[in-house]
C-alpha positions in Angstrom: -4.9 8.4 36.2 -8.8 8.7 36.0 -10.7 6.1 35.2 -13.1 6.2 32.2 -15.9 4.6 32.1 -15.9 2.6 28.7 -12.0 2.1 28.2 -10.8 -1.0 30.1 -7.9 -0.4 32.1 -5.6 -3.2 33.5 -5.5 -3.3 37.4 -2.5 -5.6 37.4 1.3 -4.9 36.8 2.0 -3.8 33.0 6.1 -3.0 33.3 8.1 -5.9 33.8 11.2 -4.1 34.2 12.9 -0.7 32.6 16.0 -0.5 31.1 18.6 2.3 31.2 17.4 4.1 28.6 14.3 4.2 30.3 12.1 1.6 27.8 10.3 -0.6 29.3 9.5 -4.8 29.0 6.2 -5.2 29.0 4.3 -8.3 31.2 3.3 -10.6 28.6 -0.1 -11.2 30.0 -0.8 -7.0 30.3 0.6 -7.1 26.1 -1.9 -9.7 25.4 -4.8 -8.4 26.9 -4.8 -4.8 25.5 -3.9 -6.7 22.4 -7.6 -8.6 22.9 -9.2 -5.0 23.9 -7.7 -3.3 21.1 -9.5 -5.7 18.4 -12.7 -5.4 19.9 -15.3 -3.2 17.6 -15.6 0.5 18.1 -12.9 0.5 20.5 -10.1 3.8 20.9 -6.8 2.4 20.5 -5.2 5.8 20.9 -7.8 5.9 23.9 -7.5 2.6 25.2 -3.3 3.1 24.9 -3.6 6.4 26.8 -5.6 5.1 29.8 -3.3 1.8 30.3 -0.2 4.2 29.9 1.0 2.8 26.7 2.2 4.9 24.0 -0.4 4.2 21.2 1.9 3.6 18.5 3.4 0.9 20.2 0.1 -0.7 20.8 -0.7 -0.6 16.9 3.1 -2.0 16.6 1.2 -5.2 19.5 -1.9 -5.1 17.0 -0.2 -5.4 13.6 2.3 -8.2 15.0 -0.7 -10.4 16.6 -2.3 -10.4 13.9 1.0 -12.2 11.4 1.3 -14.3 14.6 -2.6 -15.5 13.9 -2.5 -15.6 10.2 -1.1 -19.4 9.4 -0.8 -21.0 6.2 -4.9 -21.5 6.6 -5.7 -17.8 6.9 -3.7 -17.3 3.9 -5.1 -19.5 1.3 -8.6 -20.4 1.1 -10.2 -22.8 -1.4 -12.5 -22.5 -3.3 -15.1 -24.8 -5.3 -13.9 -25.0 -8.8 -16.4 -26.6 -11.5 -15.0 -27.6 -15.2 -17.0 -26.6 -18.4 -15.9 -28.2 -21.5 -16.3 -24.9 -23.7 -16.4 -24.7 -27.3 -13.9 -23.0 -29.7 -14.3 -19.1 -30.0 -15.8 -18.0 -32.8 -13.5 -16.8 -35.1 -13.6 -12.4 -34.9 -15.4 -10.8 -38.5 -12.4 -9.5 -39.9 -11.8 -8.2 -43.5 -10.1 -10.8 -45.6 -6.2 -10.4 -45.7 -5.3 -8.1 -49.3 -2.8 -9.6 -51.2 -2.7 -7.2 -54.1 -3.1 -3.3 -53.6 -3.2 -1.4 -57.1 -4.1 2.3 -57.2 -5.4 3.4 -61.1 -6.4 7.2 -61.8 -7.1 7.4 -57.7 -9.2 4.5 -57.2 -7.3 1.4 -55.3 -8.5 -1.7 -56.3 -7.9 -4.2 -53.3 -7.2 -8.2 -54.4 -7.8 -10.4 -51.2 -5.5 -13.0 -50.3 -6.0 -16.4 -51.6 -7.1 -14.8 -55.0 -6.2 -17.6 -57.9 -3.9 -16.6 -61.1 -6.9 -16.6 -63.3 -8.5 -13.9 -61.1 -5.4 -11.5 -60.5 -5.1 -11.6 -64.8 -8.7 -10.3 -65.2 -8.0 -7.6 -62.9 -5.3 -6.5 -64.6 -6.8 -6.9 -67.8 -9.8 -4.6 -67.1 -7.5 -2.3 -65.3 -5.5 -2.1 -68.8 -8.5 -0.8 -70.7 -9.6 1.7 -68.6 -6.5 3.3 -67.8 -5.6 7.0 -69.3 
């Protein structure tokens, strides 16, 4: 195969042996440093699989497994610096007061809120009595 000029090729032995089906056992040293050259910026791994003679899925298959190898229990949760702030209670949201009493006269609706005393709710109703048809 031709060398290229900026893809790295391995000089040493990359099949450790072939089995009957014809797949091969990589050398473990050859797996781990296409592994390195694959991570490095800008570089082909299609390209860089194609001039070591490796099929370039397989390499990403190398890639993707090195890097859960290299992802401990460190990698995976980071700290971070957490500051308390007593806070004060929300303000309560502007709402309309809860109706208690709903009356509809001539097609007006008079609304009574909630929390409207007996004395109130009987001078509605009276007023409402004397203007009724």
């Amino acid at each position: 195969m031709e060398v290229c000029g900026h893809t790295p090729v391995w000089e040493g032995q990359r099949v450790e042996r072939t089995n009957a089906r014809g797949r091969h056992t990589y050398v473990l040293a050859f797996k781990r440093w296409i592994v390195e050259q694959a991570q490095r910026p800008g570089m082909s791994v299609a390209g860089l699989a194609l001039s070591n003679q490796v099929n370039a899925n397989q390499l990403r298959r190398w890639v993707q497994l090195h890097g859960k190898a290299n992802a401990g229990p460190s990698a995976a949760a980071t700290l971070l610096p957490v500051t308390i702030v007593a806070r004060t209670a929300p303000a309560a949201p502007e709402r309309p007061p809860a109706v208690a009493v709903e009356i509809e006269v001539a097609g007006a609706i008079v609304r009574v809120p909630d929390g409207a005393t007996a004395t109130t709710l009987r001078m509605v109703l009276t007023c409402l009595r004397g203007t009724a048809p």
